[in-house]
N, C-alpha and C positions, 0 to 999 in steps of 0.2 A: 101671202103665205105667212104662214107663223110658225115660230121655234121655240121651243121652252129654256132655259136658263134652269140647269140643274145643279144638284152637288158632281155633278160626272161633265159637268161642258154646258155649253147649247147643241140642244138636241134638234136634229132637224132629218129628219128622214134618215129615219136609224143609224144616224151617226152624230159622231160629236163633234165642237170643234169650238177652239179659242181665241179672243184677241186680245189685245194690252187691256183698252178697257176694264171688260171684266177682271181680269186678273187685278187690276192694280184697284177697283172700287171691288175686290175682294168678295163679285156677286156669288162664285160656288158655296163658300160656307156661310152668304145669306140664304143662299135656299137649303142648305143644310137644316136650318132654324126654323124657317119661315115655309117654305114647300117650294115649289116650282113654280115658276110664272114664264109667259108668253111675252115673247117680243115679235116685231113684224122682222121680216124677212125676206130677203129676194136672194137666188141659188147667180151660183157665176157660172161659167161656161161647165161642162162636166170636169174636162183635163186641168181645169185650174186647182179641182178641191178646195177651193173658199166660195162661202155663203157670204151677204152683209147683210148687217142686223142694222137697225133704223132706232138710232138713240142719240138726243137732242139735235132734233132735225137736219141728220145727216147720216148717212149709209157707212158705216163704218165695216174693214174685210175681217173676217174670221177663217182663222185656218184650220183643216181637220187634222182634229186629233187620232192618232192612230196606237189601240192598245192592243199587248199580246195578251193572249188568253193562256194561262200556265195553268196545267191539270192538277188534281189533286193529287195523284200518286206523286208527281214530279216535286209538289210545294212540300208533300208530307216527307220526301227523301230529305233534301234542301235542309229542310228546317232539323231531323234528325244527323244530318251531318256536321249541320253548323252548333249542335251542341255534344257531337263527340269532337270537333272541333276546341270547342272551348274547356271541355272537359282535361284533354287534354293540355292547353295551356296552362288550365290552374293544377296541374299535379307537375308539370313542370316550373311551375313557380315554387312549388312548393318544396323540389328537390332543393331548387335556389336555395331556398331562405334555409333549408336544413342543412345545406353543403356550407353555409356561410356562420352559422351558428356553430357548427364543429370546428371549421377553420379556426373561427376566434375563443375556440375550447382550446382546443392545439395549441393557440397560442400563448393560451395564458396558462397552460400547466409548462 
């Protein structure tokens, strides 16, 4: 069986999934660069959720990855909140620095 090494995991029957390995020889943003490539592969029992992939001559476990899918209404509220969000911080800073510039008027007349 074969799995592909993407920017998104190893791919292996539409799902993906990680091990130290990869992560630490930093293969997702090789194939970022370079595309996708094929490793051998053998599936573990169904209930375990780990595949191992077959890299220098030894079966190493990869565990699946599991992402949430966030809708676009949901990402475009999010993202519209978090800059009335900061909107708001910077007009509150801004009272700061105008409350603290009178202060030290006040004090010097």
């Amino acid at each position: 069986m074969v799995a592909f090494v993407t920017p998104l995991g190893i791919r292996f029957e539409d799902a993906y999934y990680a091990c130290h390995e990869a992560l630490q020889g930093q293969w997702y943003r090789i194939a970022e660069v370079v595309g996708d490539w094929p490793v051998r592969v053998k599936a573990g029992a169904e209930k375990e959720r780990q595949i191992y992939i077959f890299v220098e001559e030894k079966y190493i476990p990869c565990f699946r990855l599991y992402r949430s899918v966030v809708s676009e209404e949901f990402r475009q509220a999010y993202f519209t909140r978090i800059q009335a969000l900061k909107e708001m911080k910077r007009q509150q800073d801004r009272k700061s620095v105008l409350s603290s510039i009178y202060d030290l008027d006040r004090e010097g007349n």
